[in-house]
Every structure is written in structure tokens, then in C-alpha cells.
N, C-alpha and C positions, 0 to 999 in steps of 0.2 A: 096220790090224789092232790096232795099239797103241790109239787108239780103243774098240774095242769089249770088249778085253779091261777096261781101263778100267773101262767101262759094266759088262760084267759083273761082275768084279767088287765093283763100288758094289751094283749090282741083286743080289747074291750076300749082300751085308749086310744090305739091307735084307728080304731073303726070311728072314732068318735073326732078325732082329729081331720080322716079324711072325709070325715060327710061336711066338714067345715070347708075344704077346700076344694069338693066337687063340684065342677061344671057340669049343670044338672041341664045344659043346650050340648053336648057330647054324648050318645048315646052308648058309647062304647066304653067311655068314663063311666058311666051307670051301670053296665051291664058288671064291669069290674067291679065296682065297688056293694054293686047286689051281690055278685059271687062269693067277695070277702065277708060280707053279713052271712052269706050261708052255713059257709068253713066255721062261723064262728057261732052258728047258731046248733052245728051239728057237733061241736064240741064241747057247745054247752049239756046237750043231749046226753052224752058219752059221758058227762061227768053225771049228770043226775041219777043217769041209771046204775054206774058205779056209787054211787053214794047209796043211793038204797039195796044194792046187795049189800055193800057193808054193811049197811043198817039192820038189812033183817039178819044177817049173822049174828052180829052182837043181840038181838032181840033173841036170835036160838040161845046163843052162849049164854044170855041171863036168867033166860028160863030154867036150863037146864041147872047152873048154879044156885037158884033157886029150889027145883027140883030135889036136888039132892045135898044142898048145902053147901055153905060157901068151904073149897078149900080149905086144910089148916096144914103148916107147914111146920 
């Protein structure tokens, strides 16, 4: 996950750099640079939803640690 936010991130600057330099009289400059918001809004997706199965994992695992009490080693 630390990966992709990464990636996002970077792809997060670079999306922001070229909405600075698009020729918004180019329709096909647009059409591009809509597609790279997509890519970048469906990877945002991918990460959220992996973020919350992590999340309700560890919400099992603490319950259950709870449950039955924490480990001793």
C-alpha cells in the first residue's frame, strides 16, 4: 500500500502540473488529460478499498485479541 500511495501521490503532481500546461482550445489535449485523471482517480479507488479491508482485518484481529486476550510469550 505504501507503494501505491507513493505512486499516487507522484501521479497526483504530475496530474496537477499538466492541468497547468493544458491547451484547454485542443480537444484531444483534453480528452488526454481527462483520461489521465481517470487512471488516477481509479487508483485512488483501489487504494481505498484496499485500505479498508486492511482496516476491517485488524478491527477482526483486535477483537479477537481482545476476545480472548492479548498474547503472552
Amino acid at each position: 500500500m505504501n507503494q501505491q500511495n507513493a505512486e499516487s501521490k507522484a501521479e497526483a503532481r504530475r496530474i496537477e502540473q499538466d492541468r497547468q500546461n493544458l491547451d484547454n482550445t485542443n480537444p484531444q489535449a483534453v480528452d488526454s488529460f481527462n483520461a489521465e485523471v481517470d487512471k488516477h482517480n481509479a487508483l485512488l479507488a483501489q487504494i481505498k478499498q484496499e485500505t479498508e479491508t486492511f482496516n476491517d482485518a485488524v478491527d477482526k484481529f483486535n477483537a479477537e485479541l481482545k476476545r480472548v486476550g492479548t498474547l503472552i510469550k
